[in-house]
C-alpha beads as a LAMMPS data file, in Angstrom:
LAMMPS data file: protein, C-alpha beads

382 atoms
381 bonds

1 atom types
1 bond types

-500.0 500.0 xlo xhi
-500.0 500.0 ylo yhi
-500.0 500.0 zlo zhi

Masses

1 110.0

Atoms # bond

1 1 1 -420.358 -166.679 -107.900
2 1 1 -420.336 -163.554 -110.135
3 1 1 -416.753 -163.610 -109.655
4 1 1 -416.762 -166.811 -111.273
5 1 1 -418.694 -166.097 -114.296
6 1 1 -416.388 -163.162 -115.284
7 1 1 -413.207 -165.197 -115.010
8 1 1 -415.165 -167.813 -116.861
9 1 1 -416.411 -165.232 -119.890
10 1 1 -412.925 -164.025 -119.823
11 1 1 -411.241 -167.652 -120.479
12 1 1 -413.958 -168.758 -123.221
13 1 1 -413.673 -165.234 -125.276
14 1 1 -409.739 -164.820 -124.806
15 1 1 -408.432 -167.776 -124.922
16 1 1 -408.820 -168.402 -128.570
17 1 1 -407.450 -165.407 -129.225
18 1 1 -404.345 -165.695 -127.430
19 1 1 -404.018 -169.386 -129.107
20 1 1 -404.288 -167.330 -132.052
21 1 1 -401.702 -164.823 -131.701
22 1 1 -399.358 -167.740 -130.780
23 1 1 -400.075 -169.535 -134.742
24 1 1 -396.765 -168.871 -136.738
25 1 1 -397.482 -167.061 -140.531
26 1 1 -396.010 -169.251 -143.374
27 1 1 -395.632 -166.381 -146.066
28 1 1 -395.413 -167.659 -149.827
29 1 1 -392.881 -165.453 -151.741
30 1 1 -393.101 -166.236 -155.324
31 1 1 -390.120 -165.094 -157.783
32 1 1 -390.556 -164.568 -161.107
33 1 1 -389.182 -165.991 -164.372
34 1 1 -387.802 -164.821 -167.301
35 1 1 -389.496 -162.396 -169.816
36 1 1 -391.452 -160.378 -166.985
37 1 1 -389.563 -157.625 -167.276
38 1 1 -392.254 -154.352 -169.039
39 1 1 -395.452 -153.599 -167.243
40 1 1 -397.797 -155.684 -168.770
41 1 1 -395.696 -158.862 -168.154
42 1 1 -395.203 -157.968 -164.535
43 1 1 -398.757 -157.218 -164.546
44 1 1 -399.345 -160.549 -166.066
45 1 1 -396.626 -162.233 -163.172
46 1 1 -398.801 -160.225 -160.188
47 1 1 -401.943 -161.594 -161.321
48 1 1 -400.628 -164.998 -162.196
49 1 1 -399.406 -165.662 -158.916
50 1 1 -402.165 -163.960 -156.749
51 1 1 -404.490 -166.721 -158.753
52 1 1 -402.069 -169.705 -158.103
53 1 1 -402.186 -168.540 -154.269
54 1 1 -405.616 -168.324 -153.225
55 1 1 -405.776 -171.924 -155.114
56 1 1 -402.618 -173.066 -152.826
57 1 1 -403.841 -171.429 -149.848
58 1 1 -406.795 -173.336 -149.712
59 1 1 -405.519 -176.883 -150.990
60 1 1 -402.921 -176.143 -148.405
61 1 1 -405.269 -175.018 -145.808
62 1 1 -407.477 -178.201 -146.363
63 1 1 -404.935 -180.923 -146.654
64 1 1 -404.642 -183.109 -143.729
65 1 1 -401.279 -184.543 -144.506
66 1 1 -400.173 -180.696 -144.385
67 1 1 -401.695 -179.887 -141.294
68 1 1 -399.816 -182.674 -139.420
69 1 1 -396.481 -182.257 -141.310
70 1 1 -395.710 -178.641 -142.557
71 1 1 -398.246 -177.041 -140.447
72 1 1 -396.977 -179.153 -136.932
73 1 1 -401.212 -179.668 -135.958
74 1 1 -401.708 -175.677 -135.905
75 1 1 -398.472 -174.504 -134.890
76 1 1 -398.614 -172.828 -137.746
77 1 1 -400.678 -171.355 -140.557
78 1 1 -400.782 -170.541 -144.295
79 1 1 -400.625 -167.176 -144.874
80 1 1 -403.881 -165.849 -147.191
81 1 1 -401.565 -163.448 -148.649
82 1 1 -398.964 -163.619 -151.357
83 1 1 -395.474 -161.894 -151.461
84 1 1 -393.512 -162.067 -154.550
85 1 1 -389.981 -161.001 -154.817
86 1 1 -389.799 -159.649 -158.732
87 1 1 -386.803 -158.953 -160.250
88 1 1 -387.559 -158.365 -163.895
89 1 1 -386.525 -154.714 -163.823
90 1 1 -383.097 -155.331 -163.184
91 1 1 -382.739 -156.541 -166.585
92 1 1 -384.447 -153.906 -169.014
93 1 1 -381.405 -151.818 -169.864
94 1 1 -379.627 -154.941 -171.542
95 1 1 -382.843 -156.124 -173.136
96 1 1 -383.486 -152.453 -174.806
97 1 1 -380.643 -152.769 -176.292
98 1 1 -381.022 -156.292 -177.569
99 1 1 -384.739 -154.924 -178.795
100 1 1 -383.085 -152.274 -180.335
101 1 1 -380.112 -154.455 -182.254
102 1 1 -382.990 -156.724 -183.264
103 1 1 -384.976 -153.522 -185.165
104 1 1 -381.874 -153.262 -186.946
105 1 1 -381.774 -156.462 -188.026
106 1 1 -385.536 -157.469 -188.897
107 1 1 -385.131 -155.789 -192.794
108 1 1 -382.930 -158.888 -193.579
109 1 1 -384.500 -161.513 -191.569
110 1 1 -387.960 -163.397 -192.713
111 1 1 -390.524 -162.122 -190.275
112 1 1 -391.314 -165.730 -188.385
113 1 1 -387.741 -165.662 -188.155
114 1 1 -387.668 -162.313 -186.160
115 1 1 -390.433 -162.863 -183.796
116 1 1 -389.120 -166.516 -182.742
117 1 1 -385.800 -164.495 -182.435
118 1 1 -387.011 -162.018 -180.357
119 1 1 -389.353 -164.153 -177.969
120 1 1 -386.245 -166.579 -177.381
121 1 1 -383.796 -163.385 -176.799
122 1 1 -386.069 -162.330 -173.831
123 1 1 -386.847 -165.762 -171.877
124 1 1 -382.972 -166.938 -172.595
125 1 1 -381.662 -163.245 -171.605
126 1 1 -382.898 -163.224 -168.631
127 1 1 -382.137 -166.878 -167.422
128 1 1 -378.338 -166.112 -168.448
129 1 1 -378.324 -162.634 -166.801
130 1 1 -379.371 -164.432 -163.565
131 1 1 -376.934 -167.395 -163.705
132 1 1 -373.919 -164.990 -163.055
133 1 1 -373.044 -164.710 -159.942
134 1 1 -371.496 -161.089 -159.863
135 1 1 -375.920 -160.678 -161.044
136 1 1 -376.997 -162.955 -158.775
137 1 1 -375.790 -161.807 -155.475
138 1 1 -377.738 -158.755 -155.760
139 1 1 -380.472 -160.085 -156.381
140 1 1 -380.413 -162.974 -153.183
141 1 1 -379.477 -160.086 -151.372
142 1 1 -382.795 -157.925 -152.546
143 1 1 -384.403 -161.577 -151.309
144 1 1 -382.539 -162.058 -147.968
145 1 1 -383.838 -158.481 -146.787
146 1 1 -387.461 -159.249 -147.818
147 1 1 -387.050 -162.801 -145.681
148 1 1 -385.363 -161.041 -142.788
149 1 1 -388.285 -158.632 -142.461
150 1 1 -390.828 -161.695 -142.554
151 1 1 -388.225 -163.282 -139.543
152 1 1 -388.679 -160.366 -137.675
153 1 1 -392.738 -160.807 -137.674
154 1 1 -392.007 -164.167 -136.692
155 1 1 -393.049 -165.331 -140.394
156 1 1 -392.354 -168.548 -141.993
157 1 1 -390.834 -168.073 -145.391
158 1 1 -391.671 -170.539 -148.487
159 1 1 -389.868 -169.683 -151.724
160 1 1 -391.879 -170.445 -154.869
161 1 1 -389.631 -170.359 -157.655
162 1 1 -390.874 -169.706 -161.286
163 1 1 -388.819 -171.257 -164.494
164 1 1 -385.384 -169.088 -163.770
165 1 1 -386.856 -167.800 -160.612
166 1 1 -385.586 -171.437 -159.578
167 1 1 -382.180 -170.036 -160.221
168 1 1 -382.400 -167.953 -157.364
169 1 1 -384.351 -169.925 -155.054
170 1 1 -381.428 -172.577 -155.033
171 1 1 -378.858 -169.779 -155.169
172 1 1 -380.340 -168.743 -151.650
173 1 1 -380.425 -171.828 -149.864
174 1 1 -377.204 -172.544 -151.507
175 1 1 -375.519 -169.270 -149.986
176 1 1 -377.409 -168.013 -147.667
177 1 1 -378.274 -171.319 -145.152
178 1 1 -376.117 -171.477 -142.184
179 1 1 -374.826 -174.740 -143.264
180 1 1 -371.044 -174.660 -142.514
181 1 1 -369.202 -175.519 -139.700
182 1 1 -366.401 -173.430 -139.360
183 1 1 -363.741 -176.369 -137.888
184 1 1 -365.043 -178.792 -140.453
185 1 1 -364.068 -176.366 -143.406
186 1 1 -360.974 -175.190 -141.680
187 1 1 -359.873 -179.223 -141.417
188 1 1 -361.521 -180.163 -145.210
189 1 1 -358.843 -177.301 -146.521
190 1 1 -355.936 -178.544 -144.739
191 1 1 -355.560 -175.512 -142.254
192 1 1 -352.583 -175.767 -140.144
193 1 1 -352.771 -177.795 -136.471
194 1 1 -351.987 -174.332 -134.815
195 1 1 -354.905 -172.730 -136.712
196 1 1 -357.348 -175.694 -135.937
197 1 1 -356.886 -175.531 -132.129
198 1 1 -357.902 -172.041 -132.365
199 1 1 -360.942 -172.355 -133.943
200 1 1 -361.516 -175.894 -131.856
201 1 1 -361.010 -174.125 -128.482
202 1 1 -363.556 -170.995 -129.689
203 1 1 -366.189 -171.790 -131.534
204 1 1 -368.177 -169.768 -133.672
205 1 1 -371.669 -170.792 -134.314
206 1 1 -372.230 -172.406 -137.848
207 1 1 -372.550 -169.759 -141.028
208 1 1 -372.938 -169.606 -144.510
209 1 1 -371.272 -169.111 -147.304
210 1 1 -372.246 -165.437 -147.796
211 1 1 -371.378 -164.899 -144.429
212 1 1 -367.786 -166.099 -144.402
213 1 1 -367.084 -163.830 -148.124
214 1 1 -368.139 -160.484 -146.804
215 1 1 -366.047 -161.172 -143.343
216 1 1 -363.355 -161.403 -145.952
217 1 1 -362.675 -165.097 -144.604
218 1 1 -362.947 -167.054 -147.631
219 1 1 -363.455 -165.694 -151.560
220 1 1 -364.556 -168.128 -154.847
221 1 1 -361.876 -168.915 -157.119
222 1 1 -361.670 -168.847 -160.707
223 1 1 -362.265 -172.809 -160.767
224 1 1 -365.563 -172.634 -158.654
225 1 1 -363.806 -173.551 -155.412
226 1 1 -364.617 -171.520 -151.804
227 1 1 -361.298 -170.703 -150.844
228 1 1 -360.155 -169.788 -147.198
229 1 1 -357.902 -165.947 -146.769
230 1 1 -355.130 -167.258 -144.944
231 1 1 -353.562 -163.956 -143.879
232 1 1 -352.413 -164.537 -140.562
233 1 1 -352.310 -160.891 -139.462
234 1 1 -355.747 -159.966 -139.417
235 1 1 -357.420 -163.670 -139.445
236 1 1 -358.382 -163.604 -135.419
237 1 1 -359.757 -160.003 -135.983
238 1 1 -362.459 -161.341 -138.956
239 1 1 -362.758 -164.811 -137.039
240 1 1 -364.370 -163.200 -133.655
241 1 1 -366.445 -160.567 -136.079
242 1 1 -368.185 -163.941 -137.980
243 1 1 -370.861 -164.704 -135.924
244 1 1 -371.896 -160.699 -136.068
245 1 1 -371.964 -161.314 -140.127
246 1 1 -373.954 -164.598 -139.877
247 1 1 -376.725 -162.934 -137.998
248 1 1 -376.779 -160.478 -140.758
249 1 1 -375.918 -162.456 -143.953
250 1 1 -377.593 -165.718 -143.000
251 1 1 -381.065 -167.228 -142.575
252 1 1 -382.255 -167.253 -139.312
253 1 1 -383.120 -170.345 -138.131
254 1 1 -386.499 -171.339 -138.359
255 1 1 -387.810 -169.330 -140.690
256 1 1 -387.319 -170.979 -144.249
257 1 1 -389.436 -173.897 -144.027
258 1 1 -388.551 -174.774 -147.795
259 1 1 -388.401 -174.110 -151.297
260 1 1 -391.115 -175.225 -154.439
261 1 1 -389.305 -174.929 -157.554
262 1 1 -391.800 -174.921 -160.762
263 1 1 -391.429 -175.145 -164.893
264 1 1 -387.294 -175.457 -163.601
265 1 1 -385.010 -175.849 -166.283
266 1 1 -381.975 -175.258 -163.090
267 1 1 -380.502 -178.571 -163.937
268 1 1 -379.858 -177.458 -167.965
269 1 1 -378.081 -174.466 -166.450
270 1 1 -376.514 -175.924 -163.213
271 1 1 -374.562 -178.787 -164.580
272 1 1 -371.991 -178.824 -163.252
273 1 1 -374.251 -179.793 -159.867
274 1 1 -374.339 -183.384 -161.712
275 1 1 -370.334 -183.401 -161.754
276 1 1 -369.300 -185.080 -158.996
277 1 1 -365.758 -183.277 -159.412
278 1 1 -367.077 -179.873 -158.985
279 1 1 -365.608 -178.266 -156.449
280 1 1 -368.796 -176.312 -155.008
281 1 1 -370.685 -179.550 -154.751
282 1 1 -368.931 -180.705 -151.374
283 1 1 -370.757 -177.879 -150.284
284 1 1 -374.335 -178.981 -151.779
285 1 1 -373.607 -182.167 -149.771
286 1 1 -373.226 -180.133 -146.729
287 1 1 -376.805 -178.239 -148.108
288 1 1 -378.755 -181.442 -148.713
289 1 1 -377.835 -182.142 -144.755
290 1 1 -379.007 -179.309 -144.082
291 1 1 -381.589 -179.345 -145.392
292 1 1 -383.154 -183.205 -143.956
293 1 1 -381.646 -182.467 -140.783
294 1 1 -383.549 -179.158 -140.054
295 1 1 -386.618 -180.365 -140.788
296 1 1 -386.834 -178.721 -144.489
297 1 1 -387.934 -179.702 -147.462
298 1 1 -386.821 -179.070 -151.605
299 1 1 -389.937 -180.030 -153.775
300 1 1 -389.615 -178.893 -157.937
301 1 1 -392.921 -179.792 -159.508
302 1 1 -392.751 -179.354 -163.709
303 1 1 -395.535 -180.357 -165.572
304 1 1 -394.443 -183.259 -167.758
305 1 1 -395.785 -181.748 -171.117
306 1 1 -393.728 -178.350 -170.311
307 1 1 -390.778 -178.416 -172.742
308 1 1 -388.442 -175.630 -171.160
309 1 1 -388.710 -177.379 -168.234
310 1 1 -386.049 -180.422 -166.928
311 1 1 -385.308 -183.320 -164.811
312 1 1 -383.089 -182.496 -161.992
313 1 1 -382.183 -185.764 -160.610
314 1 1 -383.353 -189.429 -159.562
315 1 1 -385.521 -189.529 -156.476
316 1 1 -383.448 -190.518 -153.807
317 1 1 -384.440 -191.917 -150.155
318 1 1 -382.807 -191.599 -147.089
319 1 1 -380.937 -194.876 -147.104
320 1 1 -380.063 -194.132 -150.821
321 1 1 -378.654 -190.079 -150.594
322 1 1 -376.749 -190.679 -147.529
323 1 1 -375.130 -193.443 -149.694
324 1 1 -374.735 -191.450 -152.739
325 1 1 -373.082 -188.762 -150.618
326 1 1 -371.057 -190.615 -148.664
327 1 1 -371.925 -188.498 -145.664
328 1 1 -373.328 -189.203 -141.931
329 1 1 -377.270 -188.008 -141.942
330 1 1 -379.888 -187.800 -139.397
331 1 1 -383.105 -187.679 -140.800
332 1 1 -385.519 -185.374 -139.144
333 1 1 -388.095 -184.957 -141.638
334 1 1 -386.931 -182.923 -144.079
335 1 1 -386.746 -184.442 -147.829
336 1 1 -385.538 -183.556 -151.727
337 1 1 -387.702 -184.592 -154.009
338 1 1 -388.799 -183.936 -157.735
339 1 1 -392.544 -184.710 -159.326
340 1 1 -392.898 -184.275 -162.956
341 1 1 -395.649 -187.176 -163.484
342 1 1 -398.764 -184.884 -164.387
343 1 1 -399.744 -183.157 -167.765
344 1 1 -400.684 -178.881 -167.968
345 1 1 -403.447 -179.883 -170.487
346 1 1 -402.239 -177.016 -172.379
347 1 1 -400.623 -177.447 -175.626
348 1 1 -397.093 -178.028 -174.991
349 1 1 -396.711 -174.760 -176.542
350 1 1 -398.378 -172.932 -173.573
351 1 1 -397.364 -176.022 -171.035
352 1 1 -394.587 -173.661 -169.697
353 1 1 -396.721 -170.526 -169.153
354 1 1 -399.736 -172.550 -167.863
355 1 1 -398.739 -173.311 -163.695
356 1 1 -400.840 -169.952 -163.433
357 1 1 -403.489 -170.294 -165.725
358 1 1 -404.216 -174.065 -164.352
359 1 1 -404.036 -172.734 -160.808
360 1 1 -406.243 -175.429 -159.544
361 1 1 -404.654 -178.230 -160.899
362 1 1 -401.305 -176.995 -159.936
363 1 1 -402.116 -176.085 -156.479
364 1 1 -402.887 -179.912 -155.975
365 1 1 -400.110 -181.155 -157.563
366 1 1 -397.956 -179.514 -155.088
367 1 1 -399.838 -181.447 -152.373
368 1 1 -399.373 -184.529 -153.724
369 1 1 -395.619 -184.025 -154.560
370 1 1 -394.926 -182.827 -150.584
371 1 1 -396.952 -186.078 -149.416
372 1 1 -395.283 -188.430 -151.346
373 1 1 -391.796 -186.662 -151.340
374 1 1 -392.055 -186.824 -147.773
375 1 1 -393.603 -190.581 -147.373
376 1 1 -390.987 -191.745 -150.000
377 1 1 -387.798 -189.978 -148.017
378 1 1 -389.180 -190.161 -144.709
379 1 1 -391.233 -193.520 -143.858
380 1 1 -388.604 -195.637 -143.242
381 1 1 -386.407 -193.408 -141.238
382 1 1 -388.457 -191.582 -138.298

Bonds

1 1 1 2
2 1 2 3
3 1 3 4
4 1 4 5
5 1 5 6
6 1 6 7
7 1 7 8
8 1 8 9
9 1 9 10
10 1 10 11
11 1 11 12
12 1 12 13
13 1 13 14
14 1 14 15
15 1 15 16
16 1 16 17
17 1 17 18
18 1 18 19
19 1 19 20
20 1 20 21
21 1 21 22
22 1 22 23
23 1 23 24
24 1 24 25
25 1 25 26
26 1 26 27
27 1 27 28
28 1 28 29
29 1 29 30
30 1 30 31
31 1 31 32
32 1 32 33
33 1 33 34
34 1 34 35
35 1 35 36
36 1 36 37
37 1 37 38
38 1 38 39
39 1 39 40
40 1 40 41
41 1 41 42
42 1 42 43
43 1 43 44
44 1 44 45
45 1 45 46
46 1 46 47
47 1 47 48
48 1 48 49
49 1 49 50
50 1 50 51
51 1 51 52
52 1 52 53
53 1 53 54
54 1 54 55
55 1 55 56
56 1 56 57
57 1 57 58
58 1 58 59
59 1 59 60
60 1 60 61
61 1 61 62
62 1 62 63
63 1 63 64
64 1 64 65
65 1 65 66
66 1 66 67
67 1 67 68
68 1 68 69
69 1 69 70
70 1 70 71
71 1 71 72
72 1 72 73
73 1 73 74
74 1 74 75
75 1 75 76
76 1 76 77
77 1 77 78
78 1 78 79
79 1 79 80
80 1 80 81
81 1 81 82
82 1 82 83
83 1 83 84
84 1 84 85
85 1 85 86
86 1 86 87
87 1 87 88
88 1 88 89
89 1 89 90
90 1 90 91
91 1 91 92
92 1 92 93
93 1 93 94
94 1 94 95
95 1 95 96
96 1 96 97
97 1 97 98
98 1 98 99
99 1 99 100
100 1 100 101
101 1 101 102
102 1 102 103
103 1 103 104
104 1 104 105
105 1 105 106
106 1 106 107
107 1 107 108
108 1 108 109
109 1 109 110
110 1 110 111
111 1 111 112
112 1 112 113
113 1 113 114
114 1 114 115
115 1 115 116
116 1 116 117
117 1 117 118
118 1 118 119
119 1 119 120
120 1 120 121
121 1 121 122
122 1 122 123
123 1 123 124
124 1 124 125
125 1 125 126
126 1 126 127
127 1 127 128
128 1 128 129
129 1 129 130
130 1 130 131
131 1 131 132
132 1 132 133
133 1 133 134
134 1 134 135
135 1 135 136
136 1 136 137
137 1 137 138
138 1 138 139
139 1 139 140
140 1 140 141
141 1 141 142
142 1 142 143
143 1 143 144
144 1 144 145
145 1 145 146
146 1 146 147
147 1 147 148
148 1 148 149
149 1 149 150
150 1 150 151
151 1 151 152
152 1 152 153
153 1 153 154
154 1 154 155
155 1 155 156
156 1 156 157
157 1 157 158
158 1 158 159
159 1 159 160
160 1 160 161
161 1 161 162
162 1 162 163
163 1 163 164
164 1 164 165
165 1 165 166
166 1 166 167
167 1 167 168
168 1 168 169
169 1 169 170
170 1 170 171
171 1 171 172
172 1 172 173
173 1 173 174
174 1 174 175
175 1 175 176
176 1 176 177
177 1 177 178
178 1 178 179
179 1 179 180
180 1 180 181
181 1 181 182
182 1 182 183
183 1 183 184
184 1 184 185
185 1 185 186
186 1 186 187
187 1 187 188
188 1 188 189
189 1 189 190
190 1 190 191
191 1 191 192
192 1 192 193
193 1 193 194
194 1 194 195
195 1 195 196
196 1 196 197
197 1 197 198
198 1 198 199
199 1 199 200
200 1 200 201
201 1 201 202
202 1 202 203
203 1 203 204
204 1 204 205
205 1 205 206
206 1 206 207
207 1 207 208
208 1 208 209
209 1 209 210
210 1 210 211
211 1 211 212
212 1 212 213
213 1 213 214
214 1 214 215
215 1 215 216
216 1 216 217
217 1 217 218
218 1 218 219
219 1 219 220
220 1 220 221
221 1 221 222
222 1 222 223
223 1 223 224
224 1 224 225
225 1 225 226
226 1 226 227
227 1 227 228
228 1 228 229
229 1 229 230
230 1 230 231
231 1 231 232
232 1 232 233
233 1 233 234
234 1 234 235
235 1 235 236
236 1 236 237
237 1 237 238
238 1 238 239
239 1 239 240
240 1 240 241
241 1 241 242
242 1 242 243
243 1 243 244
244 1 244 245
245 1 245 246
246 1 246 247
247 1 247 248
248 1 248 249
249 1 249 250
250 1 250 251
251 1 251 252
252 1 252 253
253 1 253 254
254 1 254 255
255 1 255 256
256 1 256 257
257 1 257 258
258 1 258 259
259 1 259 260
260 1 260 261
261 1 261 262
262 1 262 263
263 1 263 264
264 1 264 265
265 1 265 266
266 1 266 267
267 1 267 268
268 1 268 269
269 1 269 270
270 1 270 271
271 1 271 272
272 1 272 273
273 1 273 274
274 1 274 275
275 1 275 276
276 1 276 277
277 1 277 278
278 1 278 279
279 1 279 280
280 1 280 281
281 1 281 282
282 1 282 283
283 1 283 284
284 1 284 285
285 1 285 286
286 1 286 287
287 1 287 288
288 1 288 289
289 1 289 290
290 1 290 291
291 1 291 292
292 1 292 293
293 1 293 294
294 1 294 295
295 1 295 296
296 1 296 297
297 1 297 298
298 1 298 299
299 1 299 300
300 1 300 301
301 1 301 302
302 1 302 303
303 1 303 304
304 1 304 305
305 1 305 306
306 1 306 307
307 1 307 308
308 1 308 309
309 1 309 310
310 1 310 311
311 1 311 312
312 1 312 313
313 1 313 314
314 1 314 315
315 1 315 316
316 1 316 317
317 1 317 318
318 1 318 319
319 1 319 320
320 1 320 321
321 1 321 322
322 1 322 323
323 1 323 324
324 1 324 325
325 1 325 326
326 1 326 327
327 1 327 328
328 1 328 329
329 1 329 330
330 1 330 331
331 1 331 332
332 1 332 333
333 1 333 334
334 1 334 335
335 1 335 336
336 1 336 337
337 1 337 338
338 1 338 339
339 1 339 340
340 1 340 341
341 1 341 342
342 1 342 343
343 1 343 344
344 1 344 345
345 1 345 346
346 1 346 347
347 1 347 348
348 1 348 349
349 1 349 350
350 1 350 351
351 1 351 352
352 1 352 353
353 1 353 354
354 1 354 355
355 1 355 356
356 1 356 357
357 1 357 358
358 1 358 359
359 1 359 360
360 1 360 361
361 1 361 362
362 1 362 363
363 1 363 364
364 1 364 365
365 1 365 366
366 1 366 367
367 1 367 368
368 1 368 369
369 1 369 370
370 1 370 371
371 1 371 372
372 1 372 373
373 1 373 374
374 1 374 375
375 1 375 376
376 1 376 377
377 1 377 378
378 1 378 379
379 1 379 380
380 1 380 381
381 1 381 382
């Protein structure tokens, strides 16, 4: 009998607690936006998004729709803490100068004229500096370490995107998911029979776009196209390294659940995503896949009154993407969708600033954009 009561003591006390240790961490890693690059305005970026957090860990924490969908009924858990990637230093040198050029220049400019000069030189700086690639990679690869280190806790990792921090979100997922099959690219770029069978008869496991640059297998052109290195003599060597660069230059699988994008203007600087002759958007169909097949999701939220903000596309279902891509899909819960159907209740002079300061508002937006972004892809499908 006593025997019993201390294996029965020892169930009810440590049970829980192994249950516990068992609950995978969803981190939140928030990126920053332009014009946070001098101490106060990172300052201002820390405390902005360690507000917006405790708001979203709690609306997040309380939803029931989230509990049965992101959080798979307890499998896993919001994390109470923040991260934020912040890349606003990597811009000051240029913008001293452009501070100092525009000194130079305010004795012959009207003074309104200066300051609206100067405020638009640091938010459009900073989005521009971003958007080039040869800044950009970098920068995803400052983000890829800081998600690799979460993988290894066996964290979760949700990228929160702010204004041009959206940039960089997408750029991730866009290079960094293992989305590519190596025999499907091979045969899209009209690789030789003898070159196919090789790859057929040894397959590699799939990789990423990152991956398949720094094995030296494929390198962007000037026209925006991925192009495959085709030099015979050293090909085999690079081709039975790739799956040792995909487990360093890719995203482990399951461990980005998804990506919030927030006061996005990514579709006034992306484009050329809207082109359907853009060469790099056969691979953003291969993404979007991706993406719905692995259970993922792609959410931007903009407040409707935010004017640096912008539409990114049409909601699309299931039925209706798979069309518009003309490309076989399996749904499995994951979704794309974009909700810009509230107001800040800010002046639409502050709208763009105000996802932080209107924490609580926000927070439940988001909620309401995964539920119905989900229902609307999803309902008719699973």
């Amino acid at each position: 009998m006593k025997k019993f009561f201390i294996i029965f003591f020892i169930l009810l006390f440590l049970t829980p607690t192994a249950f516990c240790e068992n609950v995978q961490e969803i981190k939140f890693i928030y990126i920053n936006g332009s014009n946070n690059n001098d101490k106060k305005m990172k300052k201002w970026f820390y405390n902005g998004m360690n507000k917006l957090h405790s708001y979203v860990f709690t609306t997040f924490s309380k939803s029931d729709f989230i509990k049965n969908n992101l959080l798979k009924n307890g499998k896993y858990k919001i994390s109470e803490l923040p991260e934020a990637y912040f890349w606003g230093d990597k811009t000051i040198k240029e913008l001293k100068s452009i501070d100092s050029d525009l000194k130079e220049s305010r004795f012959s400019s009207p003074k309104i004229a200066q300051s609206v000069r100067s405020l638009f030189a640091h938010y459009i700086h900073d989005a521009i500096w971003v958007s080039h690639y040869y800044n950009m990679h970098p920068v995803i690869e400052d983000l890829h370490r800081q998600i690799l280190a979460n993988s290894k806790k066996n964290n979760g990792v949700i990228l929160m995107g702010y204004s041009a921090g959206a940039f960089i979100s997408y750029e991730y997922i866009f290079n960094k998911l293992p989305y590519i099959n190596l025999y499907d690219y091979y045969l899209y770029k009209n690789s030789d029979k003898q070159l196919l069978g090789y790859i057929k008869t040894r397959p590699m496991k799939n990789t990423c776009i990152d991956a398949l640059i720094e094995t030296n297998l494929a390198v962007f052109s000037a026209d925006g196209d991925l192009i495959p290195i085709m030099n015979t003599d050293d090909f085999y060597i690079k081709y039975s390294e790739l799956n040792k660069y995909t487990s360093l230059y890719c995203t482990p699988d399951n461990t980005l659940k998804g990506i919030i994008n927030f006061a996005s203007p990514l579709s006034l600087f992306y484009s050329n995503l809207l082109n359907p002759d853009y060469p790099l958007n056969y691979y953003n169909k291969l993404l979007y896949k991706y993406l719905i097949e692995n259970d993922m999701f792609w959410l931007t939220v903009n407040y409707s009154d935010d004017p640096m903000s912008y539409t990114m596309r049409n909601n699309f279902s299931y039925s209706d993407l798979k069309d518009k891509l003309n490309i076989e899909i399996k749904p499995d819960k994951g979704f794309i969708y974009e909700s810009s159907n509230i107001k800040s209740g800010r002046t639409f002079l502050f709208a763009h600033t105000s996802y932080w300061s209107t924490a609580k508002r926000f927070s439940k937006s988001l909620v309401n954009a995964y539920e119905e972004g989900y229902k609307f892809f999803n309902d008719n499908n699973l």
